[in-house]
C-alpha positions in Angstrom: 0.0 0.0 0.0 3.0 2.2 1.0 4.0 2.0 -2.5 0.9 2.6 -4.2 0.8 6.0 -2.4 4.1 6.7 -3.2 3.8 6.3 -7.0 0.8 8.3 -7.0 2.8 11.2 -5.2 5.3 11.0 -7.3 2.9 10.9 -10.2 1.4 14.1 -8.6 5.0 15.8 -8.2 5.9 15.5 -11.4 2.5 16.4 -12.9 2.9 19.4 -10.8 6.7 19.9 -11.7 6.1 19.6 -15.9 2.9 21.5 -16.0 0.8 21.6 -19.3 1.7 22.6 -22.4 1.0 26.7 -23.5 1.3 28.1 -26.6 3.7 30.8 -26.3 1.9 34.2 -25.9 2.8 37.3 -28.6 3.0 39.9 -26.0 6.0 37.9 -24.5 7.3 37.9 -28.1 7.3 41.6 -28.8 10.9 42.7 -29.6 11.9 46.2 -27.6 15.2 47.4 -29.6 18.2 48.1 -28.1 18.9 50.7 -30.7 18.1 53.1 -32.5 15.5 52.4 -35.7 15.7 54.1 -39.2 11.9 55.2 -39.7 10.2 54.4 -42.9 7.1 56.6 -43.6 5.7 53.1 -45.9 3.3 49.7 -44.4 4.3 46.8 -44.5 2.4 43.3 -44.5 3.7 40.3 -42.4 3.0 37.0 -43.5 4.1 33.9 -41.3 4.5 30.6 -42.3 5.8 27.1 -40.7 4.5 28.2 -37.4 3.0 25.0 -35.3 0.0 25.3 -32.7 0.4 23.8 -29.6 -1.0 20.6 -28.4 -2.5 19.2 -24.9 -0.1 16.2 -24.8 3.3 18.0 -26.4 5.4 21.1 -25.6 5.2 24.7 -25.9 5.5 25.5 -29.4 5.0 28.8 -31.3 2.0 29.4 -34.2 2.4 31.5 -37.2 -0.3 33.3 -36.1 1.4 34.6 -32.6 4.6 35.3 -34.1 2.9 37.1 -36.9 1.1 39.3 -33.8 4.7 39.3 -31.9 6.2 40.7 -35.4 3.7 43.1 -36.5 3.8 44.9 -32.7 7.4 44.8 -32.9 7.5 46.7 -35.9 4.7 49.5 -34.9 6.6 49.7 -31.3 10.0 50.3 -33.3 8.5 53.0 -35.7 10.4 50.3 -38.2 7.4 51.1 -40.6 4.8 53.7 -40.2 2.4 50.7 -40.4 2.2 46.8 -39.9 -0.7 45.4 -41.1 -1.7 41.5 -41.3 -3.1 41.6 -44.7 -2.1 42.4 -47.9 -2.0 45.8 -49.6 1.4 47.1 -47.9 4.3 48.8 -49.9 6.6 46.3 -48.5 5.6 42.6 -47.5 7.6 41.0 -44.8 7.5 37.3 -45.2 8.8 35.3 -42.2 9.4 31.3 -42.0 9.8 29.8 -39.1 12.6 26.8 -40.2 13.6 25.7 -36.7 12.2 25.4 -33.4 14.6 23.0 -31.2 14.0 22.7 -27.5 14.8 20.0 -24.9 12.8 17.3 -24.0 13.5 17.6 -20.3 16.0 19.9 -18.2 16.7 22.3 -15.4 17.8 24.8 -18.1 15.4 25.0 -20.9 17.5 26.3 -23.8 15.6 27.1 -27.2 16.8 27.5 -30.4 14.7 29.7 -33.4 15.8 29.8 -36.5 13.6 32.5 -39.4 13.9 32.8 -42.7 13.0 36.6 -43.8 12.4 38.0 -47.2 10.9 42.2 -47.1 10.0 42.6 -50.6 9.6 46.0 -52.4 5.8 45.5 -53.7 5.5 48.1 -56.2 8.6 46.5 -58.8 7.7 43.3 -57.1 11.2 42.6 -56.1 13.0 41.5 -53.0 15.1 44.2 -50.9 16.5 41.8 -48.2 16.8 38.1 -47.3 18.3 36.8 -44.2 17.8 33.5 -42.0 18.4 34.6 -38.3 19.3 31.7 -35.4 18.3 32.9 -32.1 18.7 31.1 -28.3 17.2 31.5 -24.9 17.5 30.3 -22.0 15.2 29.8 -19.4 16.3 28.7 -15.8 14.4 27.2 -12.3 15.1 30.7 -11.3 12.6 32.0 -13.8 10.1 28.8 -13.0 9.9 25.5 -11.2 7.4 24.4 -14.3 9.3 22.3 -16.6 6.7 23.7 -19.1 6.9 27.5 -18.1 10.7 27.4 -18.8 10.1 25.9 -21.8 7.2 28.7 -22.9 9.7 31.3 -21.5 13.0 29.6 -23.6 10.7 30.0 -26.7 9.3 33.7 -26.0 12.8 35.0 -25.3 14.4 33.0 -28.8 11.1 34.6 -30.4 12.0 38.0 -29.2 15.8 38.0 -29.8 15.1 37.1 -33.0 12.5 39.5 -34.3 14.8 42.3 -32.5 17.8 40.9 -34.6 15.7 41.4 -38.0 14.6 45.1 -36.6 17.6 45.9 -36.5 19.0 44.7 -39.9 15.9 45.9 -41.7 16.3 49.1 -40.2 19.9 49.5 -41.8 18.1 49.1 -45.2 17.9 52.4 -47.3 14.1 52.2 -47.0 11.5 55.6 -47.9 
């Protein structure tokens, strides 16, 4: 009997210790630069791809759609563009893939690496102005959580972030209107 209540503690401990899986959250994404951002009085349309949604029985992951939202707030916080908008009809189109999203199975530190593919085309000559793939980490720590699933939300918010700050600041030293 003494055992049976000590697997279901342990059950119970590491339930409590792993959490459940959350999709990471675009305000936690949004990219505050470090410095300062050429200002282009033009829009510009994001378009994510390769994004996953999170599921009840696997990790954190990050959708297209929140890193779209993470991107497009980024930009309008940056001044980057005068506007970012999620549909078509901008004068530049920002097209971002995420390629790569590797995180740990299980760990104290929850390290996460994010790896985009970005292409800002020039709408009105149709033409692309600047391609880049960009491979950003994070690492999350107990310190941050005890939930083996927090740190590993957290890991991917903070790659997220890193990495749309270090396209801000490559688009901005475009020669952009």
């Amino acid at each position: 009997m003494r055992s049976l209540s000590a697997l279901f503690v342990g059950l119970a401990l590491v339930g409590f210790v792993s959490g459940c899986a959350v999709s990471s959250q675009p305000k936690a994404m949004v990219a505050v630069p470090t410095e300062e951002v050429h200002h282009s009085k033009e829009t510009v349309s994001v378009v994510v791809t390769g994004g996953k949604e999170t599921s009840s029985t696997g990790g954190s992951q990050i959708s297209s759609k929140d890193f779209a939202e993470a991107l497009r707030d980024s930009i309008e916080r940056s001044g980057l563009f005068s506007k970012a908008m999620d549909t078509e009809g901008g004068t530049y189109k920002l097209g971002a893939y995420i390629g790569e999203l590797a995180q740990p199975v299980l760990g104290f530190d929850m390290t996460v690496t994010l790896e985009v593919g970005y292409t800002l085309t020039d709408t009105r000559p149709q033409r692309a102005v600047w391609k880049k793939s960009i491979r950003s980490t994070y690492t999350a720590t107990t310190k941050d959580s005890i939930i083996g699933m927090t740190r590993l939300q957290m890991a991917n918010e903070g790659a997220a972030r890193k990495n749309i700050e270090e396209a801000i600041a490559a688009i901005s030293k475009l020669d952009l209107e």
